[in-house]
Every structure is written in structure tokens, then in C-alpha cells.
N, C-alpha and C positions, 0 to 999 in steps of 0.2 A: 504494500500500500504506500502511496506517497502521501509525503506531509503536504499540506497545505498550501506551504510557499513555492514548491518544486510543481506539485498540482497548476498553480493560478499559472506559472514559467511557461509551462509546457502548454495549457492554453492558448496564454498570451501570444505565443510564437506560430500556435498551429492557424491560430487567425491569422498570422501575418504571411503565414505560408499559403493559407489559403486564398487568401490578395493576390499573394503572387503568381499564383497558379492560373486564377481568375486574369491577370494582366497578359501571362504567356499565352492563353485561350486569345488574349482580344489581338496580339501582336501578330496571332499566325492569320487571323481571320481578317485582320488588315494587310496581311503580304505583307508583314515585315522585312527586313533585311537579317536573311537565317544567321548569320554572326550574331545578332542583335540577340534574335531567338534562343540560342543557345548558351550565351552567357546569362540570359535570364534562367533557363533551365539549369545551368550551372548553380546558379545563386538557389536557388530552392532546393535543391536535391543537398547544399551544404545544409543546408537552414532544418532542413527533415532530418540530417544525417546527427544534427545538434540535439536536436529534440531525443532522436535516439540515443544519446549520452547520456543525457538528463536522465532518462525512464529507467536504462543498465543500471546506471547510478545508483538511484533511487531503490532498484531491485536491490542489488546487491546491499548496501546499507540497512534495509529494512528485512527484506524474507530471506534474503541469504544468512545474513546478522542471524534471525533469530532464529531461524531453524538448525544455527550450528550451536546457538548458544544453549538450546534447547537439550542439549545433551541427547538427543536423538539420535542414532544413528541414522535410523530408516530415513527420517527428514533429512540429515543433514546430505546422505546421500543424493535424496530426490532432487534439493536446490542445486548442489553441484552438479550434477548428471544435469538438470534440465538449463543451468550455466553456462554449463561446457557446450550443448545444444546451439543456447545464442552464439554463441564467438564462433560457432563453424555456421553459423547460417550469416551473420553481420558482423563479418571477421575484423575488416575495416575500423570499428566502433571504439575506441578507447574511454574509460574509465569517467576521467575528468579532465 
């Protein structure tokens, strides 16, 4: 679960991502100049790629945190198995 502040973050950005998505939409539908296009594509696919920092982030600090702290095996296993899962599907991602 994310806190509050990382919550409202990760909002905040997905509306601004979604502006910009909505603006790439209007640049192609104008015949933009595809250099144009694609640095705009550029710029949202970082700005999504940040969001997905944040959310790892947040995972790991909160249900990794506490399913090891948990003294659980089974759990602590399940978060890391399903951990190790992320970083081989959105290898790219770093921490913070």
C-alpha cells in the first residue's frame, strides 16, 4: 500500500502524463513534424517510467518491508519471488 504523499505523487504525474499523451494524440492528428512526435513520446514514456519508480519504491518499502519483517517465511518468500518477477519484466526500473 502507498502512503499518502507517494499516492497524491503518483496521481499528480499520471494526470500530467495523461496531458501528454492527450497532446501526442493532437500533434499526430495535426501532421506534426514526427521528430516533434517523438520527442514528445520520448518525454512520457520517461515521465510513466518515473511513476514506475515511485510505485517499486513504495512496494518495496511497505509489502516487501513487512512481509520480511513478518518473520514469515512463506510471505517473505512470496514478496521476493513476486520482486524478482518485477525486475525481469521492468528491468530498466531503479529503486530511487
Amino acid at each position: 500500500m502507498m502512503d499518502s504523499e507517494t499516492r497524491a505523487n503518483v496521481q499528480r504525474r499520471l494526470g500530467k502524463i495523461a496531458g501528454q499523451v492527450n497532446g501526442v494524440a493532437r500533434m499526430v492528428e495535426e501532421d506534426r513534424y514526427c521528430v516533434d512526435v517523438l520527442l514528445q513520446v520520448a518525454a512520457a514514456r520517461a515521465a510513466l517510467e518515473r511513476v514506475g519508480q515511485l510505485v517499486l519504491g513504495s512496494h518495496v518499502e511497505t509489502c516487501v518491508t513487512s512481509a520480511v519483517a513478518s518473520r514469515s517465511e512463506r510471505q517473505a518468500r512470496e514478496k521476493l519471488d513476486e520482486l524478482l518477477d518485477v525486475f525481469s519484466r521492468f528491468g530498466g526500473l531503479k529503486l530511487r
